[in-house]
C-alpha positions in Angstrom: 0.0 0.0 0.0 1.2 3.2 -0.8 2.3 5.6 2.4 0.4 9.1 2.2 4.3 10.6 1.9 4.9 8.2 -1.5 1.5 9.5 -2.9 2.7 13.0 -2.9 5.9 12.5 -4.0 4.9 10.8 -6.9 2.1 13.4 -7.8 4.0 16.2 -7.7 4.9 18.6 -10.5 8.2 19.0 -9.7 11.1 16.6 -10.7 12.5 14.9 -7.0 16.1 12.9 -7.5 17.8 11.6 -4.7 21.6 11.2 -5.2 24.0 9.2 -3.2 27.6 10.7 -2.5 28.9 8.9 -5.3 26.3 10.9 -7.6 24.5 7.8 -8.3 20.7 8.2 -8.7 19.0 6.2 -6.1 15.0 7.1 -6.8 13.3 9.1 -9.1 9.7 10.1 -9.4 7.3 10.6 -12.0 7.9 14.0 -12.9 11.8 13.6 -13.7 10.7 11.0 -15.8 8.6 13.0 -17.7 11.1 15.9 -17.6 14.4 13.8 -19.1 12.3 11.3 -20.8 13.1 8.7 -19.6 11.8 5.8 -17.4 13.2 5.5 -13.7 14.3 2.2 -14.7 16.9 3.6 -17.1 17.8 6.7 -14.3 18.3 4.4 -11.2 21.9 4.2 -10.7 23.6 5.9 -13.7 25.9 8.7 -12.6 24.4 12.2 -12.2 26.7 14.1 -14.7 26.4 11.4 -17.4 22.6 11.4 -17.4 23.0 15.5 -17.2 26.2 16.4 -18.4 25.9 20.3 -17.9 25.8 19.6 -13.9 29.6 18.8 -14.2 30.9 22.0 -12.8 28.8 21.6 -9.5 30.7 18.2 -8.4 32.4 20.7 -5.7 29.6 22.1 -4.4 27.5 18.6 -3.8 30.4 17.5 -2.2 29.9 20.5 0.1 26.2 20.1 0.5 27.5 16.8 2.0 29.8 17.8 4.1 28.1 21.0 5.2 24.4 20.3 5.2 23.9 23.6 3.9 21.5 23.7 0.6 22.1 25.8 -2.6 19.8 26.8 -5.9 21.4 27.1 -9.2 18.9 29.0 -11.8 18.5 28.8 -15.3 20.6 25.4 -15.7 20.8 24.3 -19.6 18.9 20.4 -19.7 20.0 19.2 -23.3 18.5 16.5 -24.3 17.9 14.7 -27.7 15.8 16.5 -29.7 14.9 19.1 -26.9 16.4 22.1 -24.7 15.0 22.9 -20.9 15.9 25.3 -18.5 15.2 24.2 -14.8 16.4 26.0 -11.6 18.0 23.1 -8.9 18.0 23.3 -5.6 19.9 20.7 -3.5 19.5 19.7 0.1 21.6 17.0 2.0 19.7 14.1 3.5 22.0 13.7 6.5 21.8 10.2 8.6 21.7 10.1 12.1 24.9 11.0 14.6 25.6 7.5 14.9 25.1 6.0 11.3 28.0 6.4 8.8 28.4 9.5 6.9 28.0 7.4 3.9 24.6 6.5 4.1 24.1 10.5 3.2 22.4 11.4 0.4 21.5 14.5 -1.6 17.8 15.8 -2.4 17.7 17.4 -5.5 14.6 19.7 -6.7 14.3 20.3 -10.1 11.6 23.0 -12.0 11.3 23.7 -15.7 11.1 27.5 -15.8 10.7 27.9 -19.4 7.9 26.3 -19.6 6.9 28.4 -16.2 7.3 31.5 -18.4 5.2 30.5 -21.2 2.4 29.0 -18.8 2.3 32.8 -17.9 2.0 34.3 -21.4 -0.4 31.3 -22.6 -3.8 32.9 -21.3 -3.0 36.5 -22.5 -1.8 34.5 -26.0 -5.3 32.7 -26.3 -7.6 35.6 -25.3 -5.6 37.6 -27.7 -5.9 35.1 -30.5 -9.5 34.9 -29.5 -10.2 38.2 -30.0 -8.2 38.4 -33.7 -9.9 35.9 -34.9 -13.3 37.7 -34.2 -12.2 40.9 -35.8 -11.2 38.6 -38.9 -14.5 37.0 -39.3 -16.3 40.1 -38.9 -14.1 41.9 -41.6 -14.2 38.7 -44.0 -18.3 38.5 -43.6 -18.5 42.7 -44.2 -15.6 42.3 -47.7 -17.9 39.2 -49.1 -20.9 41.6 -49.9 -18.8 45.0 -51.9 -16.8 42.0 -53.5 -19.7 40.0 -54.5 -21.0 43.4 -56.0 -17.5 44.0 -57.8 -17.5 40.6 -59.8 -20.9 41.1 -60.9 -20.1 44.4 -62.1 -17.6 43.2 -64.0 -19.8 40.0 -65.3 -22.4 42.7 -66.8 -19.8 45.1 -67.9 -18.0 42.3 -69.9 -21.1 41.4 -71.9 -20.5 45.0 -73.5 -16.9 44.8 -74.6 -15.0 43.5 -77.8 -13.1 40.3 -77.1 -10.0 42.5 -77.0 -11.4 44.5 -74.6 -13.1 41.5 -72.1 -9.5 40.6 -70.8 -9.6 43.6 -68.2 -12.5 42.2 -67.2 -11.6 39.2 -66.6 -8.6 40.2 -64.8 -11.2 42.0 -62.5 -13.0 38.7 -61.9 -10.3 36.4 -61.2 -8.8 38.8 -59.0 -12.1 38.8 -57.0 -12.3 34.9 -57.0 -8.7 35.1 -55.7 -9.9 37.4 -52.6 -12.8 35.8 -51.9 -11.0 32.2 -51.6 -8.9 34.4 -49.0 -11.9 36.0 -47.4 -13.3 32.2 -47.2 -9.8 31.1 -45.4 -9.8 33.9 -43.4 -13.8 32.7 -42.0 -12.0 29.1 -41.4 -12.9 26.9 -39.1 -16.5 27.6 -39.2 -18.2 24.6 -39.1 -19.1 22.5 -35.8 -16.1 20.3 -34.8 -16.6 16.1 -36.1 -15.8 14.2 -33.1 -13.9 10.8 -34.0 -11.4 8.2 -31.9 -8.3 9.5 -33.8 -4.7 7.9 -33.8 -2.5 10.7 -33.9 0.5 8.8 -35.8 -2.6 8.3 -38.8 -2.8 11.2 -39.2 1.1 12.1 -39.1 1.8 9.2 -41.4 -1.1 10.9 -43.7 0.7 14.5 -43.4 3.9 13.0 -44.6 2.5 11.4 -47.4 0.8 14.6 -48.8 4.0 16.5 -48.4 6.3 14.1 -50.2 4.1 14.1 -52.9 4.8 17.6 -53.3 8.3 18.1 -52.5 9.7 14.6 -53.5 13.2 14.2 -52.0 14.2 17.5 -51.8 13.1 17.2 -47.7 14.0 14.2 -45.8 11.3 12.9 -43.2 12.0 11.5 -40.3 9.7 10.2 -37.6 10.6 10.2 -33.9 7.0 8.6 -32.3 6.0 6.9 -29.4 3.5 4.2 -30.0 2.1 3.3 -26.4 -0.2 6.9 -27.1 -3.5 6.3 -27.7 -6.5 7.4 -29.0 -8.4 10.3 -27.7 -10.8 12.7 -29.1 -11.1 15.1 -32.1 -11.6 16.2 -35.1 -9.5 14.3 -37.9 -10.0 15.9 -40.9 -9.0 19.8 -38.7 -6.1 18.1 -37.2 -4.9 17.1 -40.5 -5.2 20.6 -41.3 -3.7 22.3 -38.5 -0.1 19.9 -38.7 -0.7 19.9 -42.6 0.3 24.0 -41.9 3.1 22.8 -39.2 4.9 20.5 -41.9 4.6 22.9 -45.0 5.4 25.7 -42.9 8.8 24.0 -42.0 9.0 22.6 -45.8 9.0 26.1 -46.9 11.1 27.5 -45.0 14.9 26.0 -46.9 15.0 23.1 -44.4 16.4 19.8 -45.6 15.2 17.6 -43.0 12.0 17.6 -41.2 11.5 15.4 -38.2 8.0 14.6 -37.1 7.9 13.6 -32.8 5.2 12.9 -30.7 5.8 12.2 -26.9 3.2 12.3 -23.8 3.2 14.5 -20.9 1.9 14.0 -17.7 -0.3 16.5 -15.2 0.8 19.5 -18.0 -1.2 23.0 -17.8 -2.1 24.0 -20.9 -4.0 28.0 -19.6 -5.1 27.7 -16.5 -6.0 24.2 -16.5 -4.1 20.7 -15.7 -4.5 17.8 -17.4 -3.4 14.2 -16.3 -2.3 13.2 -19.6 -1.5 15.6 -22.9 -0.1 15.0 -26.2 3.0 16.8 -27.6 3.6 16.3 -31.4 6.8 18.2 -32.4 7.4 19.1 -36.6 11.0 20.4 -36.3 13.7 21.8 -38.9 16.6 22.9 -40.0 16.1 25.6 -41.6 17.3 29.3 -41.1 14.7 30.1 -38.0 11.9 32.2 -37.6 12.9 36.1 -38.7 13.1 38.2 -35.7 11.0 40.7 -36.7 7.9 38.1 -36.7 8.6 36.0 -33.5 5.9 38.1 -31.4 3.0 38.3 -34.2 3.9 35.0 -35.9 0.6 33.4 -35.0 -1.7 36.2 -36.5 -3.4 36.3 -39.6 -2.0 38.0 -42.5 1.4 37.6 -41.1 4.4 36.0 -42.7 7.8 36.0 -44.1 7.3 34.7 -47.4 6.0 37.0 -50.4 4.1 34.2 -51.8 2.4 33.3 -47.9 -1.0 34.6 -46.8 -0.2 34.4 -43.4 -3.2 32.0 -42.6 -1.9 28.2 -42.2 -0.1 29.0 -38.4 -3.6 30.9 -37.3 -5.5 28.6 -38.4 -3.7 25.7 -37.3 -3.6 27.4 -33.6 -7.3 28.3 -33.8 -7.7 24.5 -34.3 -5.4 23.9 -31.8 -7.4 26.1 -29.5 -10.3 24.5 -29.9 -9.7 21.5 -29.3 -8.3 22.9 -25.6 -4.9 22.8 -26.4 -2.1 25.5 -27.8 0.7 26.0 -30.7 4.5 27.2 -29.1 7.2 27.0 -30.6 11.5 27.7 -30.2 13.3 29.0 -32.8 17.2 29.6 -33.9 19.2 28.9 -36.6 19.4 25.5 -37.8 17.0 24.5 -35.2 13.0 25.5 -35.2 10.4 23.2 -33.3 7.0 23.5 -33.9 4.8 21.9 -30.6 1.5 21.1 -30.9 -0.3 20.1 -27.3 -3.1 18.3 -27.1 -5.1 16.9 -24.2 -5.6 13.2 -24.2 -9.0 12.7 -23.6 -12.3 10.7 -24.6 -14.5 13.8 -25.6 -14.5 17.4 -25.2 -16.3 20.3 -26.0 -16.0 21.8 -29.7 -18.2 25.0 -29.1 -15.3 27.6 -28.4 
């Protein structure tokens, strides 16, 4: 049975590794292995600095923990690991026997928190509201353009029926420059219809993805796919999650990149706004190519916005708004050579497609 003490350990948010004074992991609980990805069978005696290299340079001050009892907090500590950066503050306590029981039997209590994540879980509501509230505006101005335009190819319909054949090509300029911005105003209204609610298998639809964009770029991008197969089904709409990683995977096709990994992982008790789920679904589309510009990192997910002259600036808004309502959220981390894509998902048997 397990001891009140063991149930909150192993519920707890925060990653909990206990250390002997060799540095040898002794006991991990769920959230480190959520947080280095790996299972606390793999953790449970490998040496501290080769499971996280970048703790190297504080060999001295463990020792001193030991030796001292005193506790210290290291902030903003680099976590690389395949495929994925973290930055956690550590602080680490000595677990100190009793006066008569050898000083060996010590141990070291380390306390690990992923403040990046932290940070965005603060900027995530303001982000959604916000994106909320642009995609109202964008609806209401594509609704109001339809009529005038509608109006404007008409015009031009009647006007053509009056003109020499030499004459009618202006015209028809006018039109299919009309039919181009009302397929635009259309993308701009998108999603509108209600939300299809399916079992889907999210490496389906991944697989399907990949298919459609080799088909279009041939081997000019390599795909590679990084997936965890023990995730299972959950709820949604198939057909707008094709969409919304459909945009992920051109996006990154477009951008120069010559490889293109597709990852999908699970994440336990995650916050995704203000609310906690017990399991949620993180499907990564990352490349190689130069980055996101700058300029666009802080408006990226509006419409209308992008870094390509031929782009319309709608596939990352859309596929957020699809993201968003299906309770989950878009971030991403950008830099040269390296740009990840992360689409979270809650895992779950139905849910509510009205927002």
């Amino acid at each position: 049975m397990v001891s009140p003490a063991e149930n909150i350990i192993e519920n707890l948010t925060t990653a909990v590794v206990v250390a002997d004074t060799a540095l040898r992991l002794q006991a991990v609980n769920p959230a480190t292995e959520m947080l280095f990805e790996l299972s606390a069978k793999q953790m449970v005696g490998q040496q501290l600095q080769r499971l996280w290299p970048q703790t190297a340079p504080l060999v001295s001050l463990f020792a001193d923990t030991l030796q001292t009892a005193h506790s210290f907090t290291r902030r903003g500590l680099p976590l690389l690991l395949p495929g994925r950066e973290a930055i956690v503050d550590m602080t680490v306590t000595a677990l100190l026997p009793g006066r008569n029981v050898d000083r060996r039997d010590a141990a070291l209590l380390l306390e690990l928190t992923q403040v990046d994540r932290l940070r965005r879980l603060a900027q995530e509501e303001e982000l959604m509201d916000r994106h909320v509230a642009q995609r109202a505006v964008v609806r209401g101005l594509a609704h109001e353009i339809k009529n005038p335009l509608g109006g404007l190819r008409g015009a031009a319909q009647l006007l053509e029926r009056k003109l020499t054949e030499s004459e009618r090509e202006y015209t028809r300029i006018i039109i299919r420059e009309a039919d181009r911005l009302q397929s635009l105003v259309d993308r701009l209204a998108e999603p509108a219809r209600p939300y299809l609610q399916a079992q889907v298998n999210i490496h389906q639809i991944l697989e399907h993805v990949r298919s459609l964009l080799l088909a279009e770029v041939g081997e000019n991008v390599a795909f590679r796919r990084d997936y965890d197969p023990s995730i299972p089904e959950f709820a949604a709409d198939p057909d707008q999650l094709v969409q919304a990683i459909l945009n992920l995977v051109r996006n990154a096709v477009q951008s120069s990149s010559r490889t293109v990994v597709l990852r999908s992982r699970i994440e336990r008790q995650f916050t995704i706004g203000q609310r906690r789920h017990k399991l949620v679904l993180r499907t990564e589309v990352e490349d190689n190519g130069p980055g996101v510009p700058q300029a666009l990192r802080d408006t990226l997910f509006y419409p209308m916005v992008t870094g390509r002259a031929e782009g319309s600036g709608l596939g990352l808004s859309i596929a957020q708004d699809i993201a968003r309502r299906h309770g989950g959220l878009i971030e991403y981390v950008s830099r040269p050579g390296r740009t990840v894509f992360t689409l979270f998902l809650p895992l779950r048997q139905d849910y509510d497609a009205t927002g």
